[in-house]
N, C-alpha and C positions, 0 to 999 in steps of 0.2 A: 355359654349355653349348656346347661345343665342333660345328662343323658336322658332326663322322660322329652326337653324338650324336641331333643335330636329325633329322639322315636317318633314322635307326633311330626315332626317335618319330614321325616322320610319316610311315613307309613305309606304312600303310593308305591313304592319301588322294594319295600317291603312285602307287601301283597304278592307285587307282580313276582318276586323272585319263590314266597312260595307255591303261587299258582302254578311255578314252573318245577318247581321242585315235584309236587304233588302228580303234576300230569306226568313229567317222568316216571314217577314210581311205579302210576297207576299202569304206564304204557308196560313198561318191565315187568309189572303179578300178571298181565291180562297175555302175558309171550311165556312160551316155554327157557327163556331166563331162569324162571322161576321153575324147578326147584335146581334147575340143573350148572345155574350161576349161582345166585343167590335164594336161601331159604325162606321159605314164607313168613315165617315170623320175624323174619329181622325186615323185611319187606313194610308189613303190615304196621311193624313199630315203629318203621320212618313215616309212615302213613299220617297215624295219630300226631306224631311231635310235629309235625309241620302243620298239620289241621287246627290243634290248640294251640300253637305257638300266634300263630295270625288270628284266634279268638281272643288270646287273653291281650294282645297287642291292638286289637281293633277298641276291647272294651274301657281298653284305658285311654281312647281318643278323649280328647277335651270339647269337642263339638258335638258329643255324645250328653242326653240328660238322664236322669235317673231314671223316668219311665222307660228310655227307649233300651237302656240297659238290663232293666228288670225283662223286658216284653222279651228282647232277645236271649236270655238266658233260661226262661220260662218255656218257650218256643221249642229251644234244640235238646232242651232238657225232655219235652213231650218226643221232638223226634228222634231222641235217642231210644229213649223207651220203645216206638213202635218197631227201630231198626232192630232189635233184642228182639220184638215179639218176630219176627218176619225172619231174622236173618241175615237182611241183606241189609249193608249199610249204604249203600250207595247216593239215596235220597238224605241220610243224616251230615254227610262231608258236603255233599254238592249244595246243603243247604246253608252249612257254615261258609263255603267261597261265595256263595249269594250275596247271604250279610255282610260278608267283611268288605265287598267289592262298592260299599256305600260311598257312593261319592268316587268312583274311580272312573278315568276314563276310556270308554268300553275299548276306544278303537285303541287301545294297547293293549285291555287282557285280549284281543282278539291276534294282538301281533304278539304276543307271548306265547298264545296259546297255538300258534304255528309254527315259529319259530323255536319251540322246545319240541313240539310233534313231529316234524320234519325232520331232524337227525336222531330223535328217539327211533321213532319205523325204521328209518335207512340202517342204523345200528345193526337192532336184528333182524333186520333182512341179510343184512350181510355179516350177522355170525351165523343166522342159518346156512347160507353159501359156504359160508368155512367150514361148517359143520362144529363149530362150538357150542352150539344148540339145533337139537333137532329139528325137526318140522312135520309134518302133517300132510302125508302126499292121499288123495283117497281117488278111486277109483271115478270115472265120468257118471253124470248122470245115462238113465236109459236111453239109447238109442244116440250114444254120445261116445266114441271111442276116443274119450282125453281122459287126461290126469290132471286134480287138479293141486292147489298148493298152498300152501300157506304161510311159507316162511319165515318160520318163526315164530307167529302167532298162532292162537289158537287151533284156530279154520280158517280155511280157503273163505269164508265167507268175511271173517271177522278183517283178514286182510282186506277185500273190497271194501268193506265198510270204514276202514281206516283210511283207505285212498279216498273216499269217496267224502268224509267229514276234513279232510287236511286241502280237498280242493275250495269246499265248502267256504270252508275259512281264511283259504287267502283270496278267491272272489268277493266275500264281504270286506274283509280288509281293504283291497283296492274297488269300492263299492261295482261290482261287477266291470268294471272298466278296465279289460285286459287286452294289451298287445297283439297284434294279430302274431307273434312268435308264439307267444303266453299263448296263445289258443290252441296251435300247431302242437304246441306241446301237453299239453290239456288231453286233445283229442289222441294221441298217441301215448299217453298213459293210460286213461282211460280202457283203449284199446287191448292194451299189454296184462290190465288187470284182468281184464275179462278170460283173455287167452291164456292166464294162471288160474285163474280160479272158475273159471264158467260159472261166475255168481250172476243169475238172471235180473235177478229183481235189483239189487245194486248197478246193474248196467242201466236197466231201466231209469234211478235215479241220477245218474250219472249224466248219459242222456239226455235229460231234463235241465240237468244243469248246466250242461255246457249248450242248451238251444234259449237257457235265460243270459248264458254269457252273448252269443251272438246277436241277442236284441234287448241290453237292458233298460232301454230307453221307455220303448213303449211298455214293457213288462211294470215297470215303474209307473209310469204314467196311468196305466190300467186301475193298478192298487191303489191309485190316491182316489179317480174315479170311484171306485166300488165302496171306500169309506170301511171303515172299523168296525161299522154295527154288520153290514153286510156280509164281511169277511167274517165275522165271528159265526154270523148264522152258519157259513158254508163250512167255516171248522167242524162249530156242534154237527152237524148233515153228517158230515164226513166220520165224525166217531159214532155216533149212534149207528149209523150204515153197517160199518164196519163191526161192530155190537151183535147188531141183531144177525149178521153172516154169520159170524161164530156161531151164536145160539140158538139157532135155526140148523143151523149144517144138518144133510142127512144125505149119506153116502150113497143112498138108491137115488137122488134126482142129478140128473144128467150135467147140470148145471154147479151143481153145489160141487160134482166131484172133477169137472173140469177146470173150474176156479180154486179149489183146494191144490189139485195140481198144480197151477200155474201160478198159487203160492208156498210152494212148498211146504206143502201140510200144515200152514199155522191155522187155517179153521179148525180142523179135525183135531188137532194138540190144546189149540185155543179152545172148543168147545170141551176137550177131557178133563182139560185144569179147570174150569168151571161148574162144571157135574160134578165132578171127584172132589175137589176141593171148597167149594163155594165161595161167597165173599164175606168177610169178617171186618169188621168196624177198624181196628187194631193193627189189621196184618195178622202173618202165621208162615209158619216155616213149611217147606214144600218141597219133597226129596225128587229131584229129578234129575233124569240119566241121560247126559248128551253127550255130542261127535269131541267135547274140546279136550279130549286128553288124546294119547298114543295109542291107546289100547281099542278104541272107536270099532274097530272091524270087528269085533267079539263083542258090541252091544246089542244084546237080544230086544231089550226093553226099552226103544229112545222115547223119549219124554221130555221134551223142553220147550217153554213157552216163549218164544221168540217176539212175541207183539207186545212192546213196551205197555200199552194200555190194558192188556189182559195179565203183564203182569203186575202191574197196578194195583187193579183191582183183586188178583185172587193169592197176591203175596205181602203187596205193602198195605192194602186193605181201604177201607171206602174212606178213610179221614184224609189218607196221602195223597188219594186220586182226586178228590176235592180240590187240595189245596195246589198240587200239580197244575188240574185243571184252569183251576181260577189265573195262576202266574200267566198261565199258555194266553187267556182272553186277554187278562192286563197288557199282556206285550203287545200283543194284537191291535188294544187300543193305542198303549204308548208308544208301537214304533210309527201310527197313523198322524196322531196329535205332533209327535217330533221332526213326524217328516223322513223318519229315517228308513226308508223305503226298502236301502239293501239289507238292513237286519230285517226286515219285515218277508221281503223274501224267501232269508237264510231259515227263519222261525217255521214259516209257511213249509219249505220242502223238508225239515226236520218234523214237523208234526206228519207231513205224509209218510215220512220212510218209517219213522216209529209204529205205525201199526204192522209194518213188517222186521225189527228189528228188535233187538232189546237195549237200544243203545241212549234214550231218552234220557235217565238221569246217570250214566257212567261219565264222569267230566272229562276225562282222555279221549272220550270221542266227540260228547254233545257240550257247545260253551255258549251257545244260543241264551240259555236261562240265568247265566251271570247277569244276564243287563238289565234283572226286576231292580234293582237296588242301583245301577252304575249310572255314572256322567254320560250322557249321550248326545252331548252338544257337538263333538268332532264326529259324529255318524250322520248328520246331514246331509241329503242328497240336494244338490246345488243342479239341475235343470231347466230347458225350459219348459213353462207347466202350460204353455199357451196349443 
């Protein structure tokens, strides 16, 4: 067997080792690792080698044709371009893992993508502990006399968010079907994150998550009921809603500034990036000053848009948000048509947390959108539908 044909039979296990490669990297820039282990740019250029290394390997598959090779080379070559005009690449790598995951079987990038997150986090949690990397202690919210924490990551917030996508992921993995230990222990993480980090809105999701762990049955049963066309209406509802909050916001009604509250200012941020910056077809680069460094207590000026869909639209620009969009209904349809009920949920509470988060297209946190392209034949949910 000649070595292209070796490649071509092991390009499954190929993939998976650099999807794992990649979410390590990405978990390590998004930790104060970075700069205080390793420097950003040696970071950055592992980044790239393993992101082209599974392009130029996926383009020389044999079950690939010349148009589908053109389309996809056409494609990342436009989303590179708008990652330059914007800045952020994040939509440009999570679009090459998309592609290259043609024909892969989801329910492994989904146990890879655990299995490499789970001792990633535990890592720097426990070289913040040792204090080989700093961390991020900041004072309680109002009328709150805690501390909260981060360890190692960014923010106190960006931690929850990580406990909160690594639970995500092994509930879909075991299609919500967890151990009543698994649960015990679920709910006493859960717990513990809250009590480091007094992250409100992550509890909230969390929450959620563990009240679809204890009934995934009917939770299931529900979403085959309601159908794809319907769920897609209640997505669209659900963004547009969330749209017009932002762009309505006005700090004198009673209403708008106790829901700004109780989302932690993303309307009032989300409505500034939108005045200030507007939306641009292309994308556009967008200087903004937030909690994720050391130095947080001496920002006079914070500014960060935190609603993955607001940064969409007023960073990656209206062609991203489109094509975004559209993947989010596709799934919508396709995990409905496949039957694959627990990705459809995993999709579902990921489009909710994302208008509070900015964690949609970061793939160390979100792996939900691998499965526009992948095998989804081992994601079946096996019930009865009676």
């Amino acid at each position: 067997m000649s070595f292209y044909q070796r490649l071509q039979s092991q390009y499954a296990n190929l993939y998976l080792t650099c999807l794992a490669a990649f979410v390590f990297l990405m978990m390590i820039d998004l930790s104060y690792a970075v700069p205080f282990i390793f420097p950003m740019y040696t970071i950055y250029l592992a980044v790239k080698l393993v992101a082209f290394f599974i392009l130029i390997v996926f383009l020389l598959r044999n079950d690939l044709t010349q148009r589908i090779r053109l389309a996809v080379i056409i494609s990342l070559l436009c989303f590179y371009f708008f990652s330059k005009r914007s800045g952020d690449s994040d939509f440009f790598y999570y679009a090459i893992f998309a592609v290259t995951a043609w024909k892969i079987d989801f329910q492994k990038i989904i146990w890879t993508f655990f299995w490499i997150g789970l001792p990633t986090a535990s890592l720097i949690i426990l070289a913040s502990l040792l204090k080989v990397i700093p961390t991020q202690v900041m004072d309680g919210r109002p009328g709150f006399q805690v501390l909260r924490f981060s360890l190692g990551f960014l923010t106190p917030t960006d931690l929850a968010a990580r406990v909160f996508y690594l639970l995500l992921a092994y509930y879909t993995w075991h299609k919500f079907q967890i151990s009543i230990p698994g649960k015990i222990i679920s709910i006493i993480l859960v717990a513990l994150t809250f009590l480091l980090t007094n992250s409100r809105l992550d509890l909230v999701m969390m929450l959620l998550l563990l009240a679809i762990v204890l009934f995934p049955t009917p939770v299931k049963k529900s979403l085959r009921q309601l159908g794809s066309y319907f769920l897609s209406w209640l997505v669209a509802f659900y963004l547009i809603i969330f749209l017009a909050l932002t762009v309505s916001f006005d700090p004198q009604i009673k209403f708008f500034k106790i829901l700004n509250d109780c989302l932690s200012k993303r309307l009032s941020l989300g409505q500034r990036g939108l005045f200030n910056h507007g939306i641009t077809l292309f994308g556009q680069h967008v200087v903004e000053h937030s909690n994720g460094n050391l130095s947080f207590a001496i920002q006079k000026d914070y500014f960060y848009i935190d609603s993955s869909y607001i940064r969409l639209l007023v960073i990656s620009g209206l062609i991203t948000t489109m094509i975004v969009c559209s993947a989010i209904f596709y799934l919508i349809y396709l995990f409905s048509k496949k039957q694959t009920f627990s990705l459809l949920i995993a999709l579902l509470l990921v489009i909710i947390s994302s208008a509070i988060d900015q964690h949609l297209l970061q793939l160390s946190y979100n792996f939900i959108l691998l499965a526009v392209f992948a095998d989804l034949s081992a994601g079946r949910d096996e019930f009865d539908y009676s």
